[in-house]
Every structure is written in structure tokens, then in C-alpha cells.
C-alpha positions in Angstrom: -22.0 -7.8 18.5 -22.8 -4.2 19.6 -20.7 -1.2 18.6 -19.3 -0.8 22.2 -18.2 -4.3 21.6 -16.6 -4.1 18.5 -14.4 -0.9 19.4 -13.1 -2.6 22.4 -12.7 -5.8 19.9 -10.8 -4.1 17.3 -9.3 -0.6 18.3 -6.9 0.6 20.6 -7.7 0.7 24.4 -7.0 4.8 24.2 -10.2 4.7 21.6 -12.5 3.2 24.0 -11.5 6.0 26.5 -11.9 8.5 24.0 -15.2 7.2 23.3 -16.2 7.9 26.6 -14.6 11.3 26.5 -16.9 12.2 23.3 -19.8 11.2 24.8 -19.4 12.7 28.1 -18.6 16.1 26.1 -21.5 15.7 23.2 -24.3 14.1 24.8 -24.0 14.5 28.7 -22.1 17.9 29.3 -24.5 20.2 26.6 -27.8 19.2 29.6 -26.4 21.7 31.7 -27.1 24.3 29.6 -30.5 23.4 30.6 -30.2 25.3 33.9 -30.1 28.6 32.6 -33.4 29.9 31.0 -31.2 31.8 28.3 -29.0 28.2 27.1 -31.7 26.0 27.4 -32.6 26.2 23.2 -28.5 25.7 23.1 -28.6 22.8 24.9 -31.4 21.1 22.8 -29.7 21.8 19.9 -26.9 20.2 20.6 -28.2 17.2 22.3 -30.6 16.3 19.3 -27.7 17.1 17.0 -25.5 14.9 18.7 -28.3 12.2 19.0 -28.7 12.0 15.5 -25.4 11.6 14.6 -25.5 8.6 17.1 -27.9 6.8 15.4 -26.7 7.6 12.1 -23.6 5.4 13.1 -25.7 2.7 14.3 -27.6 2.5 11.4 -24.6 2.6 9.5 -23.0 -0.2 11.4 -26.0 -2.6 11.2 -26.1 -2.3 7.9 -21.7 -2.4 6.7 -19.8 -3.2 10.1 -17.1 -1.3 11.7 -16.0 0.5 8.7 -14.4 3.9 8.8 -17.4 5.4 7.4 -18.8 5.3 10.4 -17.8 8.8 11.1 -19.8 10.3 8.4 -23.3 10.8 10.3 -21.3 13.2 13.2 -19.4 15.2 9.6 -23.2 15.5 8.2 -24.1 16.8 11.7 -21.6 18.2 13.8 -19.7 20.4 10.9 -23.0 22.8 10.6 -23.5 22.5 14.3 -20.2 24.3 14.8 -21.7 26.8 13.2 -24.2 27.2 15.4 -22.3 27.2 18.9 -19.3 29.0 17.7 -21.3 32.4 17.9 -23.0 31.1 21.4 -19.7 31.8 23.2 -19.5 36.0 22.3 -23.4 36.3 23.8 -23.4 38.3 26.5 -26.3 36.9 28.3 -25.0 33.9 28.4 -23.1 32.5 31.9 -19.5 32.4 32.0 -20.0 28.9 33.6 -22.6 28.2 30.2 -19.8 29.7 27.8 -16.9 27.0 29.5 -19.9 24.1 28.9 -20.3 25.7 25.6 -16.4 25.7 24.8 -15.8 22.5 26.4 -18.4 21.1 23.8 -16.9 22.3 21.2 -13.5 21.4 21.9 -14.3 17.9 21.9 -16.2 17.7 18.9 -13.5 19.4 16.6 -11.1 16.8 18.0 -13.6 14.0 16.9 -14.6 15.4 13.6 -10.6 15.5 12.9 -10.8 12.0 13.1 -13.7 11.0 11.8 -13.2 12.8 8.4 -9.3 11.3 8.3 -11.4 7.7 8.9 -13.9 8.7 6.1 -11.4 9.9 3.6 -9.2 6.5 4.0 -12.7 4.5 3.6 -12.9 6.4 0.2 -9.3 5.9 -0.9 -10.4 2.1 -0.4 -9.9 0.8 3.3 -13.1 -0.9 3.2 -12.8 -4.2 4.8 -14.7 -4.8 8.0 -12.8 -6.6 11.0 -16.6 -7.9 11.7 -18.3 -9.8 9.1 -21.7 -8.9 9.0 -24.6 -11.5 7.9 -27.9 -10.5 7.4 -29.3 -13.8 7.9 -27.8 -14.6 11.7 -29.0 -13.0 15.2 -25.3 -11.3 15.1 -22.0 -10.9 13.4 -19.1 -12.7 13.2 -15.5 -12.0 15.1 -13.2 -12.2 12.5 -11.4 -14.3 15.5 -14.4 -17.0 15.4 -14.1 -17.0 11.8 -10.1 -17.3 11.7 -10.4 -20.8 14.4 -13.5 -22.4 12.3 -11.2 -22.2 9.4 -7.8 -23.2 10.7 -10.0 -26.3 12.6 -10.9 -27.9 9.5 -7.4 -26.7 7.6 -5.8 -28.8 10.5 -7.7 -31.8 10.4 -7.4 -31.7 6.7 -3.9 -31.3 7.4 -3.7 -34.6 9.3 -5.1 -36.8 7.4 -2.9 -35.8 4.7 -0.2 -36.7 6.9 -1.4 -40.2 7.1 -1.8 -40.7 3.8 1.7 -39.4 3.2 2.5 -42.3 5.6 0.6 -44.6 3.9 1.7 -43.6 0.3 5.3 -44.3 1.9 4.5 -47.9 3.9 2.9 -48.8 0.1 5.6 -47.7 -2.1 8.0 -49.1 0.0 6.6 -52.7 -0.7 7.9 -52.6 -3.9 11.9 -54.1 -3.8 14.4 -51.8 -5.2 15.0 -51.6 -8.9 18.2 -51.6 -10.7 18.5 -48.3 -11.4 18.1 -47.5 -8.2 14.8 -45.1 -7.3 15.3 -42.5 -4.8 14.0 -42.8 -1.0 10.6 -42.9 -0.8 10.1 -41.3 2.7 12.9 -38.3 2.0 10.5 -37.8 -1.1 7.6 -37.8 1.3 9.3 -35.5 3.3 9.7 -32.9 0.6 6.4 -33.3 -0.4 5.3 -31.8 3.2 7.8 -29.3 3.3 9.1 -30.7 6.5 12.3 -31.8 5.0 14.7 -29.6 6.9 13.3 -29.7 10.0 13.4 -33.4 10.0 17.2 -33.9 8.7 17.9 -31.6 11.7 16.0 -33.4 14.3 16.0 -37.1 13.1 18.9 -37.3 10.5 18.6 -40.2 8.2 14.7 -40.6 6.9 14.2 -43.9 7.9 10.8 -44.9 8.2 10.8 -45.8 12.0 11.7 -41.5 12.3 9.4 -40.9 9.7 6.3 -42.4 11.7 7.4 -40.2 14.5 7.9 -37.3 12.5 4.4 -37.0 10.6 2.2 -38.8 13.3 3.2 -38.1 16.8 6.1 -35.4 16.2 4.1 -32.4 18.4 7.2 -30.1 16.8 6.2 -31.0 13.5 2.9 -28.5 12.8 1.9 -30.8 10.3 1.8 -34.3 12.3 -1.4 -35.8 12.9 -1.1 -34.9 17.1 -0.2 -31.6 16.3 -2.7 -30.6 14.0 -5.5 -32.7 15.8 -4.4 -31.1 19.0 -4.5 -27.8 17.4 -8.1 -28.5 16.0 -9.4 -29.2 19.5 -7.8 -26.5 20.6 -9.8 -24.4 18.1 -13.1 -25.9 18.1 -12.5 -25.3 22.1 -12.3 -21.4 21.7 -15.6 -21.3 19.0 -17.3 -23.9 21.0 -20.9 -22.1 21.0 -20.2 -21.9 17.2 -20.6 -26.1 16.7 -23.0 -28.5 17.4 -22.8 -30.8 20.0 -22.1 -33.7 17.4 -19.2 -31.7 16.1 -17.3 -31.0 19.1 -17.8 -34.9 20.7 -16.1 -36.1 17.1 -13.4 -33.6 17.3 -13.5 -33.9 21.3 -13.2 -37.7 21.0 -10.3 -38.3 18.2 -8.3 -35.8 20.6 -9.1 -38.2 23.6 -7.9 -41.3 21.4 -5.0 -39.6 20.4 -3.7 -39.0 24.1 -4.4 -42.8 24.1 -2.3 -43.7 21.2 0.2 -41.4 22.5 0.7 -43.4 25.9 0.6 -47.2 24.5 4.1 -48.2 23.5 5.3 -47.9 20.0 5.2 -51.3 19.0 1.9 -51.7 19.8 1.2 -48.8 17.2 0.9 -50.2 13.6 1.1 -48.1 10.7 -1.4 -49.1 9.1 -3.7 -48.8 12.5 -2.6 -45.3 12.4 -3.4 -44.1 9.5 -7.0 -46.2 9.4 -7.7 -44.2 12.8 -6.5 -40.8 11.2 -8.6 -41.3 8.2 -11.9 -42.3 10.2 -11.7 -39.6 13.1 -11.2 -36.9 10.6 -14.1 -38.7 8.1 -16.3 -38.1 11.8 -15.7 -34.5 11.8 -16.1 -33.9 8.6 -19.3 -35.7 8.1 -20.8 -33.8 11.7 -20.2 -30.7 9.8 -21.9 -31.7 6.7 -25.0 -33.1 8.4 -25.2 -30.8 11.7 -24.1 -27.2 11.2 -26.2 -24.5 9.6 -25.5 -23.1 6.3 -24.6 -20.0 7.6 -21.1 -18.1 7.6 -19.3 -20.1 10.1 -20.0 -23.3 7.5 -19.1 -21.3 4.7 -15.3 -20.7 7.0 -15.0 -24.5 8.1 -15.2 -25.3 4.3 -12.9 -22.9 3.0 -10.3 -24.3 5.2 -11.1 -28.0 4.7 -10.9 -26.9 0.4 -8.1 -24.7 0.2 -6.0 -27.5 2.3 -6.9 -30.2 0.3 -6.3 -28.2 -3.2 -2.7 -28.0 -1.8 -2.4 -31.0 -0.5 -3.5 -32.8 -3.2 -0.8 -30.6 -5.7 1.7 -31.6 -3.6 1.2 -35.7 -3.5 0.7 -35.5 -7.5 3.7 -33.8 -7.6 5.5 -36.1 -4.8 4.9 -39.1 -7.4 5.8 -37.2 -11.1 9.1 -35.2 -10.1 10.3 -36.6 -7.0 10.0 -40.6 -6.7 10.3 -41.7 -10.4 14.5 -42.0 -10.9 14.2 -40.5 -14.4 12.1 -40.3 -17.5 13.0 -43.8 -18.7 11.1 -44.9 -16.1 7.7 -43.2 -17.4 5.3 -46.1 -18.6 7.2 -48.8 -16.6 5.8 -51.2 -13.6 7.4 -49.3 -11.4 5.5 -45.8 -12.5 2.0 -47.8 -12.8 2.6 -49.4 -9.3 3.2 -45.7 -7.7 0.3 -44.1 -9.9 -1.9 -46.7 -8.0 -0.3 -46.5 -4.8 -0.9 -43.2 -5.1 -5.0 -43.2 -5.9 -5.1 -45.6 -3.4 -3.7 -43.2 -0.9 -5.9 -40.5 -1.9 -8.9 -43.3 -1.7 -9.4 -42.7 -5.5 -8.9 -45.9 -6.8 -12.2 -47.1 -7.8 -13.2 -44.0 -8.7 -11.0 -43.3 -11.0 -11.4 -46.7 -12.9 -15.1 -45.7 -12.8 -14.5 -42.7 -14.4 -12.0 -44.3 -17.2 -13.1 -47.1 -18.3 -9.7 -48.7 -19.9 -7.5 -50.2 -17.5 -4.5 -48.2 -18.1 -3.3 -46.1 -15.9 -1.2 -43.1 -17.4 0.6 -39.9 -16.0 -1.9 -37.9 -18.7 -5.2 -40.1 -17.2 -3.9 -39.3 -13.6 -3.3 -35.5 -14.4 -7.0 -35.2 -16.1 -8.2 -36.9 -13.1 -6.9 -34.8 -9.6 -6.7 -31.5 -12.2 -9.2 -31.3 -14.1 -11.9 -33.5 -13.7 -14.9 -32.1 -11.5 -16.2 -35.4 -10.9 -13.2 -35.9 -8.9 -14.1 -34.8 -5.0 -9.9 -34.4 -4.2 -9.8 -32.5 -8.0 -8.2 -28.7 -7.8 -10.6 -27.8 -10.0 -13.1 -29.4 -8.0 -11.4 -27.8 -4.8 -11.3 -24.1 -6.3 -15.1 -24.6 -7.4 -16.0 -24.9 -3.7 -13.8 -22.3 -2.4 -15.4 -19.9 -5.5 -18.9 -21.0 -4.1 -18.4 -20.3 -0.4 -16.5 -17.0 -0.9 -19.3 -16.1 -3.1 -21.8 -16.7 -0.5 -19.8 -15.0 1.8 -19.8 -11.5 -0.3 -23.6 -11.8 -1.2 -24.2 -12.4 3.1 -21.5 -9.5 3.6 -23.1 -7.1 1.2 -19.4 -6.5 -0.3 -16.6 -8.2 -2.4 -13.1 -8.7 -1.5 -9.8 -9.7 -2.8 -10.0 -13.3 -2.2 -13.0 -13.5 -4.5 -11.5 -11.5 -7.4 -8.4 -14.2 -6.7 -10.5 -17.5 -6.5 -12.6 -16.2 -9.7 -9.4 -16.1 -11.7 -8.2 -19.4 -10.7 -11.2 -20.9 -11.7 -11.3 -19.2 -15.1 -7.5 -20.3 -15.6 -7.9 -24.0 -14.4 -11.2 -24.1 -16.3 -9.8 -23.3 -19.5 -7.1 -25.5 -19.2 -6.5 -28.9 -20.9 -4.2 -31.9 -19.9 -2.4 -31.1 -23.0 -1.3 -27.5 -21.3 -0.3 -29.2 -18.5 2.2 -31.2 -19.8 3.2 -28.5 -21.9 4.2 -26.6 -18.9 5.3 -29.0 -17.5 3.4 -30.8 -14.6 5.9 -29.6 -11.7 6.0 -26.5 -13.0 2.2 -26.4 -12.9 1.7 -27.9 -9.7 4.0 -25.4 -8.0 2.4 -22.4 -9.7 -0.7 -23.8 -8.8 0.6 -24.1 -4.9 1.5 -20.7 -4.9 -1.2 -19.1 -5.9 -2.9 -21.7 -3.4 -0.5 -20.1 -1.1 -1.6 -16.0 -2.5 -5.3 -17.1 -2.1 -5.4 -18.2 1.7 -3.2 -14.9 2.5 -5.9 -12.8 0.7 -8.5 -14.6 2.9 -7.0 -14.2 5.9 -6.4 -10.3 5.0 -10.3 -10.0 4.0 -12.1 -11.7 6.9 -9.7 -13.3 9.4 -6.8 -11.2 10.9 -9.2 -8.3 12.4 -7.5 -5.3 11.2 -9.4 -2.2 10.1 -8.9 -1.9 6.4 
């Protein structure tokens, strides 16, 4: 990206015409002093002046971005230039036509140094952030808008295949015949787990699972069903396209197609279970096109932020869907029904082998479960595993950036808490207490990333 391009990117449209303004007053109107044997040394000083304040700015944004410090070359230069021309207008042997040119000149850059030294005193009161990330290693920079749809992409496919494994979780658990005392609904639960609750009591009414399937697969109301956030993915990868390989878009391109398919053939032809295989598998596609296709540049290190910082919430809120919502009470803790849904749940997550590999007794415990999607980095669905990877990619972001930001002072801080942490602590706390901490500062982390690198706002 040039620096014409990023001021009509990320400034006002009256900046662009000011822009021109300056440079028609700096650079083009001083060459007419050239006409008049006696101006002639004014004009070159001005146009070599003004020149080097140019390409002080374009050094300066090669090497940090549009920042506001970009008005400090034309300060260095212009302020004793001032100096210089302010005189030029009382010479008598200069033109009155030369003295306007003169004036004119000056007039215009007064009004820019006003705002370049307001833009240079904000940058040192700590408005720092560039609205174009700059990486040393690529041909050019990235829009903070590319960034902002590689990382929502993955965040939405992510997104769906949580979905169907809420789905699935539910369609497992509800297998298992009522007990006596009577365990709460198992897709309402489900519900509150995705925080779609209220929006389906008021669109469906009862959860029954029939609505349910409606709600978190085809629902395209619902941001978080599996056609609205794999329609929203497309719709992403469609606006970056250059930015992926030709693998990654026809595995995106292709679960979109199948889902317009799905969406036509009538519901009874429409398992659950075929659902949520066909979730699972088109998102496993994209995921594994990224892995082995993309270069390990910035947009990778964006399309794994998302696909981390979704599945570190995600993966709080179906623990915590199973501890504090589905189990009737504490009596239950230890019983067939609380092993059956600790299963269903690792299951769900695709976890179940894995875990017994890493435990080798058979038991399944709350404590064992905890250790295991907390705190174990073995674990690939792990939040400590997840806020490992996010620490990794912001990091590699800052050192291709040349600057840290707040989302890697906030990552760096959930690590150190999460790593310090024992399953003990948890339960001391008290698990849904520390999964909804956890969630919000899930919640603080992806605002701070946005704020840093995706919303485009001079800062």
C-alpha cells in the first residue's frame, strides 16, 4: 500500500483534498518564483525544503505505517523554513506577483504544520497504533480490513462447528431416559450455553429438539448457526480472496455450495447426525487448507487468532454447559448420569481417546475433565493450549510490526495466570465461576485485538 493509498483508506475525504492543496502550495506553486531572476534562489529553497520533508514521511512510513508521526519530517523542515520566507515578502525587489506566490506558500504551510505538530504531540501522548500493519517480510502491508475478514472467517467456521457439536452433545445426552430426580432440559441448557437463549424462546418457544436443529443449524437469524456463520465465512474469504490459496477458497467455496444443497432437500431427509458429520468435515477442510497451503506470514498469523480465540471460548462454555447447567444438583456428582455426560461430552469435543490416552485409569472425574480442557497443553481444545497459540501469533505479529500492543500485554497475562494455576484453584473458585471469568477476559482479549489491528482507526 502507498501513502496516497492509505490516506484515502483511513482519513477523511477533506484530508485527501487537503493533501492536494499542500502539495499544490509547497511543491508546485514555489516553481514560479523561478521566472524572476531575483526569486529564483527562493524558489529552490523552498522546493528542496519541501522535498525533503517529503521523503522524510515516506521513509517514515515504510518503516512504522500511517502513524501520526508522520508529520515530524515537514516540523524538522518547514518550522526554520518559515524563517527563511517570512523576510522574502518586505524585499523590495521582489514582484508583487512573487510576494502573493511567496505568501500564498506560506499560508499553506503554517496551516499544515498546525496539524502536523497536533498529530505529533498526540503520537507522543501514546496514539501509536497504525490502521496499516506493516510486515517487513511481505511485498506490502496489510489493510487492517483484510486482516479484520481473515480473522472473523476462521472465528466463523470455528463458530459452526461448535454449533454442531452443541447439537450433537444434545442428540447424545438426550439418549439417556430421564432420571428420577428429574435433570433439567438438555437442549434449553444447550441453548444457554451459546447465548442464544432469548432469542430462541422468542422465535421458537418451547426448546424442543425439532426447533433446536433449526435454530443452531439452518436458523440464518441465528449468527451463530452453522448457515449463518458458513455463509458469513464465504462471504469473507470472498472479499480477501487474493489473500488465500486456491485450495482454501474451493474448501470454503464448496461447504458453502453443499450448504445451499442441504438447505433445499426437505427436512426429513436431513439427519442430525448427517449434519453435524458434514459440519465437522467441511470445517476440518478449511482448516487443514490453511495449515498446509498458506504462508506463514501475517494473514496466517490473523486466520489463527480467530480459529484460537473461538475455540478458547467455545470450549469454556461446553465445560461449563455440562458442570453448572445439566447436572440437577450436586448429589448427582460421581453418579452414571454425571460419567455418561462427562463422556458425551469428550466425545462431542472428539476428545475421547485422547483423554483416556492421556489418563491412564478409566475413571472419568469432574477434577480429570477440568485438568484436561484447562490445563493440560497436550490437549489441542485446552485454554491453556488455546491462549499459548494466540500468545505465539500475537507475538509474531509485534516482532513483524516492529511494536507491541494491548492485546499482547493481555494475552501474556492470561497465560501467566492460567499457567500458574492448578486444578485444585479451580475448584476452589469454583469451576463456573472460573469459566465465566475466563470468558470474559476471552471476551476483553478479542476487543483489544480488534482495537490494535482490525477496526482501522488512527490511534
Amino acid at each position: 500500500m502507498t501513502l496516497p493509498e492509505a490516506i484515502a483508506e483511513f482519513s477523511p475525504p477533506w484530508v485527501s483534498i487537503w493533501v492536494t492543496v499542500l502539495f499544490f502550495g509547497a511543491y508546485v506553486l514555489p516553481l514560479g518564483l523561478l521566472i524572476w531572476r531575483a526569486t529564483r534562489m527562493t524558489a529552490l529553497v523552498t522546493v528542496v525544503a519541501s522535498l525533503l520533508g517529503g521523503i522524510g514521511i515516506q521513509v517514515l512510513f515504510d518503516q512504522m505505517g500511517y502513524v501520526r508521526l508522520l508529520g515530524l519530517p515537514h516540523i524538522i523542515v518547514w518550522v526554520p523554513l518559515l524563517f527563511y520566507l517570512i523576510p522574502q515578502l518586505r524585499r523590495p525587489d521582489f514582484p508583487v506577483s512573487a510576494r502573493v506566490i511567496i505568501g500564498v506558500t506560506i499560508a499553506v504551510i503554517v496551516i499544515s504544520l498546525v496539524f502536523d505538530i497536533a498529530d505529533v504531540a498526540r503520537y507522543s501522548l501514546g496514539e501509536r497504533t497504525p490502521p496499516v500493519t506493516m510486515n517487513q517480510g511481505s511485498p506490502s502491508p496489510m489493510l487492517s480490513r483484510t486482516a479484520d475478514n481473515l480473522f472473523w472467517l476462521t472465528r466463523s467456521m470455528e463458530r459452526a462447528e461448535t454449533a454442531a457439536r452443541l447439537l450433537d452433545v444434545g442428540a447424545r445426552i438426550t439418549l439417556l431416559p430421564s432420571t428420577a430426580q428429574g435433570n433439567r432440559n438438555e437442549w434449553d441448557a444447550l441453548l444457554q450455553a451459546g447465548g442464544t437463549a432469548n432469542a430462541f424462546a422468542a422465535k421458537y418457544g418451547d426448546p424442543v429438539q425439532r426447533n433446536v436443529e433449526s435454530h443452531l443449524f439452518f436458523d440464518h437469524d441465528n449468527p451463530s448457526s452453522v448457515a449463518a456463520c458458513i455463509t458469513r465465512a464465504r462471504e469473507n474469504g470472498r472479499i480477501v480472496r487474493t489473500a488465500l490459496t486456491t485450495q482454501v477458497w474451493d474448501a470454503l467455496n464448496t461447504a458453502y455450495q453443499e450448504l445451499r444443497e442441504i438447505e433445499r432437500e426437505p427436512r426429513t431427509d436431513a439427519s442430525l447426525s448427517r449434519l453435524t458429520d458434514w459440519t465437522m468435515r467441511h470445517t476440518a477442510m478449511v482448516r487443514g487448507a490453511i495449515d498446509t497451503t498458506l504462508l506463514r506470514n501475517d494473514g496466517w498469523d490473523f486466520l489463527n487468532l480467530g480459529y484460537l480465540i473461538e475455540r478458547a471460548d467455545n470450549t469454556a462454555r461446553l465445560l461449563d454447559v455440562k458442570y453448572y447447567v445439566l447436572l440437577p444438583g450436586v448429589d448427582m456428582v460421581g453418579s452414571g448420569l454425571d460419567t455418561y455426560q462427562w463422556r458425551t461430552l469428550l466425545r462431542a469435543l472428539s476428545l475421547h481417546r485422547a483423554f483416556h490416552w492421556a489418563y491412564d485409569s478409566g475413571d472419568v472425574t469432574a477434577q480429570k475433565i477440568a485438568h484436561f480442557l484447562i490445563l493440560n497443553p497436550q490437549s489441542p481444545r485446552a485454554l491453556i493450549t488455546c491462549v499459548e497459540g494466540m500468545n505465539r501469533h500475537l507475538d509474531r505479529l509485534s516482532r513483524a510490526y516492529r511494536g507491541s500492543t494491548p492485546a499482547q500485554k493481555a494475552v501474556r497475562g492470561m497465560l501467566g495466570d492460567i499457567a500458574e494455576t492448578e486444578t485444585k484453584d479451580i475448584f476452589e473458585e469454583g469451576l463456573h465461576q472460573y469459566l465465566t471469568r475466563f470468558i470474559d477476559e476471552i471476551g476483553n482479549l478479542g476487543m483489544k485485538i480488534h482495537d490494535s489491528y482490525l477496526s482501522g482507526d488512527i490511534r
